[in-house]
N, C-alpha and C positions, 0 to 999 in steps of 0.2 A: 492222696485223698481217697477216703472211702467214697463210696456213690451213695451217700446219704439220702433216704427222698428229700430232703432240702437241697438238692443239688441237682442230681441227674441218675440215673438206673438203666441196664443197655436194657431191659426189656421194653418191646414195644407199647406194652400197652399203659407200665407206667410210669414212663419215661420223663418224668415232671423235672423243668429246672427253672431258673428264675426267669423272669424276663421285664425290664421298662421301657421307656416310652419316651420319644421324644422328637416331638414335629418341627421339622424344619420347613422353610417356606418350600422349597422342592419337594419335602414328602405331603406337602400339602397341597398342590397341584397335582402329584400322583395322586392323592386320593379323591379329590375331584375329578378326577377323568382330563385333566390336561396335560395326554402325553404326547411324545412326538409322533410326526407321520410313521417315522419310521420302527414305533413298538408294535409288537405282536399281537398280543393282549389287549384290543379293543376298549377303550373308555364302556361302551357298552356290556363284554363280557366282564370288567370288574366291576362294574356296580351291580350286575345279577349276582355275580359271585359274593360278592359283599350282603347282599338282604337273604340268600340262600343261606352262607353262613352262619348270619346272625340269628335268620329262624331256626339253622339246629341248634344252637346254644340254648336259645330260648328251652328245645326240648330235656335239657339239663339240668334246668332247676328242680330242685326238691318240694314235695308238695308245700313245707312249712316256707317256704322262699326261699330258702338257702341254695346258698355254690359251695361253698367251705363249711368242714366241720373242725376238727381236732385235728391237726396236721394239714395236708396236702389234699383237696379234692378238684376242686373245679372251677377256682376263683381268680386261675389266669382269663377267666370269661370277660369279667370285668375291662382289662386293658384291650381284648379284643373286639366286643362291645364298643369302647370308646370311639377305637380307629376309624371302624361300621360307621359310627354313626347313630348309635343306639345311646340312650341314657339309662344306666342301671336301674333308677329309680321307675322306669317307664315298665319295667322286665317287672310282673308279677302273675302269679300261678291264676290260672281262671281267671282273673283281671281282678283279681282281689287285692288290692293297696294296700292293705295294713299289713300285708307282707311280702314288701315291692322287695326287690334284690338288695337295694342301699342300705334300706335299713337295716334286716337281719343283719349283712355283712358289716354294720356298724355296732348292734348290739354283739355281735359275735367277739371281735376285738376289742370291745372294751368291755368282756369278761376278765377275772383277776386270772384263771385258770387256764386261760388261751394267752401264747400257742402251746404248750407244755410245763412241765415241771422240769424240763432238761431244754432247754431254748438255746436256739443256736441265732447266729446276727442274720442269715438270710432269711430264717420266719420273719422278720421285721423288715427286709429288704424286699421278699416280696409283700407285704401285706403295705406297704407305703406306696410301690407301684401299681397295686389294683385298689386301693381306696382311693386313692390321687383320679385314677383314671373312674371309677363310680361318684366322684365329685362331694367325697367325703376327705375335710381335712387334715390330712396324715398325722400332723400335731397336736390335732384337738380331735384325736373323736372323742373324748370323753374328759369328765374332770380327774382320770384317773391314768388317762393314756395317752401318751405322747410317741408316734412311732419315730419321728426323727430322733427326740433324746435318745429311744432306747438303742439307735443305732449307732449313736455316739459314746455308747456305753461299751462298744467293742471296741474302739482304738486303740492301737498298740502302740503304748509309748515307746517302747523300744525300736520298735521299728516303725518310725510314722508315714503314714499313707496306708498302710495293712488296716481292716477290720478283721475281727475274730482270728483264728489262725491263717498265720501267712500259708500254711502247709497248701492250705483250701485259695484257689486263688477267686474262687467265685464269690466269696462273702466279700472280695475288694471292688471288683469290678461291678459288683452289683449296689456295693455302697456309691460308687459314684453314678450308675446310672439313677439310684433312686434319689440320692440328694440332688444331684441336678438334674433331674426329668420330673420329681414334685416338687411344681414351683408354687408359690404363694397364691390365696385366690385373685388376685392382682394381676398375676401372671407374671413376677418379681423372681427373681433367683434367689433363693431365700436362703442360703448359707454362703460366706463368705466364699470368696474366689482363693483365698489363703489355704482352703479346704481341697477345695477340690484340684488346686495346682500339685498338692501334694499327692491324692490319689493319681495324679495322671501322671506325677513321676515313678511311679509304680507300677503301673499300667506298660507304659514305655521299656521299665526295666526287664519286662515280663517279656514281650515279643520275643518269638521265636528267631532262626536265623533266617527261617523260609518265609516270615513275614506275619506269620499265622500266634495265635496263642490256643493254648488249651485249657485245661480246669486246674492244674497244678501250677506250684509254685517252680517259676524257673532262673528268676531274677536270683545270681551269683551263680548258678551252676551248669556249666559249659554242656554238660550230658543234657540236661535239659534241654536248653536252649539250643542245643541240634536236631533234636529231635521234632517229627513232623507237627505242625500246628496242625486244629481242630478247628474246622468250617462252623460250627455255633460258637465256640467262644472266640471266635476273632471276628466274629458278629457282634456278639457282645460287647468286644471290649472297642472295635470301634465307636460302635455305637456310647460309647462312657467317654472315650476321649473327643466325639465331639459334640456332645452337649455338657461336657465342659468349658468348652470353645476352640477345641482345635480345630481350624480348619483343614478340608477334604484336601489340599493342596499341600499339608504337611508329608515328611516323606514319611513318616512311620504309615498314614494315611495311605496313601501309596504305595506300602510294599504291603501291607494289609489287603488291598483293591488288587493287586497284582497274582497274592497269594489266594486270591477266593476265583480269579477267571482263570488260575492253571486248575483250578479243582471242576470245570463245568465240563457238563457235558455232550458233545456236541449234537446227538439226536434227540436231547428229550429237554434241554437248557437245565437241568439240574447240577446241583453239586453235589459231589461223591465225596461224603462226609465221614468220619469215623466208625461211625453204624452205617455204613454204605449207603445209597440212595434213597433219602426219606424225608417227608415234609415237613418235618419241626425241625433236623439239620436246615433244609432251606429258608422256612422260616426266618431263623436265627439270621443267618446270614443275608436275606433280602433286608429284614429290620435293619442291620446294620448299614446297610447301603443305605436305605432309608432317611437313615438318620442323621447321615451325614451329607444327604444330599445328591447324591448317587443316584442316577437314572439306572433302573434295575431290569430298563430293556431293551438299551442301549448300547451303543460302543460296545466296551471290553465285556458286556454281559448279552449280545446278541451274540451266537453261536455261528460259523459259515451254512446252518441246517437251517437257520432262521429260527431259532428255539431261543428263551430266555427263563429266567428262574419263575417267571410271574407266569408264562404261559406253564410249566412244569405242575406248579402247586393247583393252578386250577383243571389242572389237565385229572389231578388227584379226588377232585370232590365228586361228591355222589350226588347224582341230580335226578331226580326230585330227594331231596333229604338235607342236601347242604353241609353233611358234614364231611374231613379231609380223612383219606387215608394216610396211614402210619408209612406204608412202605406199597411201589405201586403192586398190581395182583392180591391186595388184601381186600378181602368180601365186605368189613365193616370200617365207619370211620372211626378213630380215636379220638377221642375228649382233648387229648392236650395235643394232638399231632392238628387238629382242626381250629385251636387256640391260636397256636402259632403260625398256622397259612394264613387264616383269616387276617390277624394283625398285619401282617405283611403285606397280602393283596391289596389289603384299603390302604397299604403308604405309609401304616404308621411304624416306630423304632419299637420302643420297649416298655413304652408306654402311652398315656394321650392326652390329653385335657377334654374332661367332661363335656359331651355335648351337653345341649339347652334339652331341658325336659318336654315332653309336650303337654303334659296334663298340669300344667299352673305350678309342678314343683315348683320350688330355688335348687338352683344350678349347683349349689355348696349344700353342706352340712359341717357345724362343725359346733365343741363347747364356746360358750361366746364368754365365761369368766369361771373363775375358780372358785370351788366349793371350800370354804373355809373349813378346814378340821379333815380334807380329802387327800390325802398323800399323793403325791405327781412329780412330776420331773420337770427338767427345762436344759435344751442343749446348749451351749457353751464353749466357744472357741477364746483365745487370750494368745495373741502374736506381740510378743512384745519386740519385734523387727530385728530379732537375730537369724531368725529361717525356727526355732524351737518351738513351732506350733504346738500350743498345747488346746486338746480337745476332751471334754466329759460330759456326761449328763449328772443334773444337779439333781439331787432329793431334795424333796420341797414341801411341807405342808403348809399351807395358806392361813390363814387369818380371813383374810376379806376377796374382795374380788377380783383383785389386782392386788400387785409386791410392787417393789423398787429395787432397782438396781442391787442397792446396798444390800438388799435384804437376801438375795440371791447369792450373790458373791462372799457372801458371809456364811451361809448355807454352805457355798463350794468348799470352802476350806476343811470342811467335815465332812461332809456328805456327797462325794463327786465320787463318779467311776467312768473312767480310771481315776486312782486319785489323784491329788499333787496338780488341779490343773489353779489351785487356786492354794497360795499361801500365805500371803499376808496382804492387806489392803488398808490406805491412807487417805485420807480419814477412817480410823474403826469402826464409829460412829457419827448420826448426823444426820444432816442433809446436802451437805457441800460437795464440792468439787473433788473428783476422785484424781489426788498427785502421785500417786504411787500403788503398783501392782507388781507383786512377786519382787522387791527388792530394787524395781524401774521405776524409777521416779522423775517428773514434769522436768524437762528441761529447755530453757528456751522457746523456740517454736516445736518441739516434739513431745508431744503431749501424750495423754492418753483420752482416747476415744471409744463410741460405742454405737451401735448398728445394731437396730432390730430386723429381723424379718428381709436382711438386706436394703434396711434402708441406707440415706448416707452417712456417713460418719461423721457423730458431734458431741461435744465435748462431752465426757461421762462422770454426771452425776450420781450421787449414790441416791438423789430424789425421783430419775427418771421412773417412770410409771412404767411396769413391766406387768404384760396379761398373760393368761392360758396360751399354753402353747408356741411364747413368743422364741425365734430363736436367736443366741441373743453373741453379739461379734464382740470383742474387746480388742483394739490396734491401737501400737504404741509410733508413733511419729509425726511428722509435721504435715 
């Protein structure tokens, strides 16, 4: 893999990779200040460190509001924001509202012209996990923009569980941290589990022998897979396998926790990462803990020096000023190296859920129906209970303010990327009961069913009422 800025770059200052988000009830008590007697890192010194933080963010924003322009700039703020404690919408320049952070960064994405003319699947991976975390909804910011479909528009049939090239293993691991760390405003897991089982058998296959992963694709190739894991993406990709629900007591879990405490260090509690000791490597890797529930100043992460990763990063900020150094002995903090502490200090994985606003916002933002005649997409998963998951994003132009089922899946047939996720459907037309899909047809008690937004699975009509940004499950059995 090249070190794309959608990726990762070894220069310190712009070192930008993905990152989501994902609170467990332990990283949720860590960010509240309820650690044990025996952490480091004072309930007290994280919450200073946390408002310090958040104030140099604040210093980041662009006079017009903005954190992001055309590529990469500064809108990992957003999910670290969240962690804090901060509401995006709250973030605006002089305290002038009409150009709070939320919305720029919502009119910004649902330009036709963002992220590029040459887009890769992690533009879409990060911009789901800092809209998600700004409390703008990832499938509806707009009538013309769906970040979840567009991410479903990289699956690789051939190889399912891969987004965009397997080569790149970060656009996988980041597909599953954003599909299951932006959840519905519900708080609903809003893509099937059929989805994300299969990113995490990819995830799995990817683990090093040392326990670790890195940014490359190592799943089939033994040289790989000997080779040393990388303290941020075995952060990462904890953090993906378990907020897809692996639990901490798995052993991949486990040799992952194992492989990140032989990397600390015992006078200063850091981890000596790929780019040697530096607070977006630790970051990465406290998120992961995080995320999975991991006391991160604890047990196997308390050092015999009495150091741990959370005393390290904060040991890194600059105070009065709040922001983190890149690497320690550096005179200024870094934008994305203070992105990443911050998220971590306050508890959170790799992304957050919006806090509440304090100035009378709504906590969401999002399109609430389709603009007839406005081109859009709609995600789309269709298991017909062989393991052959098929996954695309549907082209779509509307009519009215809502579609139907039928009208979608009829759409897929033509209009899906990847293709092929939709070829034939029974009834063609109508309003009736749908007995056949891809050649699978009703039998018995094994039917075919259908699940918006993660709701439950029930009988799937081609009448059912399908809105903006719904994402939409098809499962064939009893």
């Amino acid at each position: 893999m090249s070190r794309t800025p959608h990726t990762r770059t070894a220069a310190p200052a712009s070192r930008t990779r993905l990152r989501a988000l994902v609170v467990t009830a332990a990283a949720a008590a860590l960010a509240a200040g309820a650690l044990p007697a025996s952490a480091t890192s004072t309930p007290a010194q994280i919450a200073t460190s946390k408002t310090n933080g958040a104030a140099y963010l604040r210093t980041l924003q662009a006079p017009d509001g903005s954190y992001a322009g055309s590529g990469l700039s500064n809108e990992w703020a957003f999910s670290a924001f969240a962690a804090a404690g901060t509401a995006a919408v709250d973030v605006a320049p002089g305290g002038d509202t009409t150009k709070n952070a939320r919305t720029v960064y919502r009119n910004l994405l649902a330009t036709a012209a963002w992220p590029s003319a040459t887009p890769v699947v992690t533009d879409y991976e990060r911009a789901t996990l800092n809209a998600y975390a700004a409390g703008i909804d990832p499938a509806r910011v707009s009538a013309s923009r769906n970040l979840i479909g567009d991410i479903y528009s990289y699956w690789q049939t051939a190889e399912a569980g891969y987004f965009g090239s397997s080569a790149n293993y970060n656009g996988t691991v980041f597909a599953g941290l954003a599909l299951a760390g932006a959840r519905t405003q519900a708080g609903a897991q809003r893509v099937p589990q059929a989805l994300l089982d299969r990113i995490t058998t990819r995830i799995r296959a990817n683990q090093h022998n040392d326990g670790g992963w890195d940014y490359q694709k190592a799943e089939g190739d033994p040289v790989r897979l000997a080779a040393p894991g990388d303290v941020d993406m075995t952060g990462a990709s904890m953090a993906a396998l378990c907020a897809a629900g692996v639990p901490a007591t798995d052993p991949d879990i486990v040799q992952a926790r194992t492989f990140l405490k032989g990397k600390l260090v015992n006078n200063s509690g850091a981890f000596d990462a790929m780019y040697g000791i530096n607070s977006s490597s630790n970051g990465w890797a406290v998120s992961g803990l995080n995320a999975c529930g991991i006391n991160p100043q604890t047990g196997d992460f308390l050092t015999p020096a009495g150091k741990t990763p959370v005393d390290f990063l904060i040991a890194q900020q600059f105070n009065p000023g709040g922001g983190f150094r890149y690497q320690p002995g550096d005179n200024a903090p870094s934008a994305y190296s203070s992105t990443d502490a911050l998220r971590a200090v306050a508890g959170g994985g790799f992304t957050a859920a919006p806090p509440l606003p304090s100035a009378g916002a709504p906590r969401w933002v999002a399109q609430s129906a389709f603009t007839p005649g406005t081109a859009t997409e709609l995600a789309l998963t269709v298991d017909d209970g062989t393991g052959a998951l098929k996954v695309c994003s549907v082209a779509f132009t509307p009519t009215a303010g809502t579609t139907t089922l039928g009208a979608v899946l009829d759409a897929a047939a033509t209009a899906a990327t990847p293709a092929g996720c939709v070829t034939s459907v029974t009834p063609a037309a109508g309003t009736g009961t749908i007995t056949a899909v891809n050649g699978t047809a009703n039998s018995g008690t094994a039917t075919w069913r259908a699940s918006v937004d993660g709701s439950a699975f029930t009988t799937a009509g081609r009448a059912r009422v399908i809105g903006v940004g719904d994402t939409i499950a098809l499962r064939y059995g009893s």
